[in-house]
N, C-alpha and C positions, 0 to 999 in steps of 0.2 A: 384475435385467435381464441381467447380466452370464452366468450361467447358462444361461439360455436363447439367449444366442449363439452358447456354448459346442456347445449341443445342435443348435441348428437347422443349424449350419456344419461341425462335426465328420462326416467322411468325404466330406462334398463337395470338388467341386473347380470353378474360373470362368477366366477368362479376362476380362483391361482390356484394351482395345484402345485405341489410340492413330489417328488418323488427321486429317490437315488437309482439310476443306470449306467451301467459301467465305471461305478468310480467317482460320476462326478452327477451334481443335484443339480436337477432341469426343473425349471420354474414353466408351468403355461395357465394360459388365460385363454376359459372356455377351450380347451385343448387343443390351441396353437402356441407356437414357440414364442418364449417371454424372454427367457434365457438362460445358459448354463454357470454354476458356481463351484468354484470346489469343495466350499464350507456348508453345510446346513445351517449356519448362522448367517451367512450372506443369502443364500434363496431364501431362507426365511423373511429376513429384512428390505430384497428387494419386492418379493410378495407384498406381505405389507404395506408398504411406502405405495406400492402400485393401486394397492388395493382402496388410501385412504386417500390417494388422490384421484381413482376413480369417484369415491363418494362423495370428495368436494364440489364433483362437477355435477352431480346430482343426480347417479346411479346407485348403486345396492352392490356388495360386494361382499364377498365370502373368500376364506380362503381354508384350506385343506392340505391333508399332507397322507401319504400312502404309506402303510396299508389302510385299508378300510374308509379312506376317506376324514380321515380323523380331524375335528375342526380344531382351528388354531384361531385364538383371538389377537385380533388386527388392530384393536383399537386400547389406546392407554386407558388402564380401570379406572373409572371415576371413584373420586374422592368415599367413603362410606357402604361401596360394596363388593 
């Protein structure tokens, strides 16, 4: 299974978006449903985690949060910067 993620995701690239509606924070990918959180700390983190094992499989990933689109870093800072 693991192979064919590699493939199907390799040179793609997506976008999680983050944003709060009625209450509660809706996480999507390429704007289909990823899923709902009650915490911006949870969509955050499922973002993310989505996001870093999209890139394991050998895609491009971005992640964002509304208003404006505003980027959110997904990846732990390396040591020095």
């Amino acid at each position: 299974m693991t192979a064919s993620l590699i493939l199907r995701d390799a040179g793609r690239s997506c976008t999680f978006r983050l944003r709060r509606r009625a209450g509660v924070w809706e996480v999507t990918r390429d704007h289909l449903f990823h899923g709902d959180y009650l915490t911006r700390g949870e969509a955050l983190r499922s973002a993310c985690s989505a996001a870093l094992s999209f890139e394991a499989a050998g895609g491009t990933a971005s992640v964002v949060a509304t208003p404006g689109d505003t980027p959110i870093a997904h990846r732990p800072a390396r040591p020095g910067s």
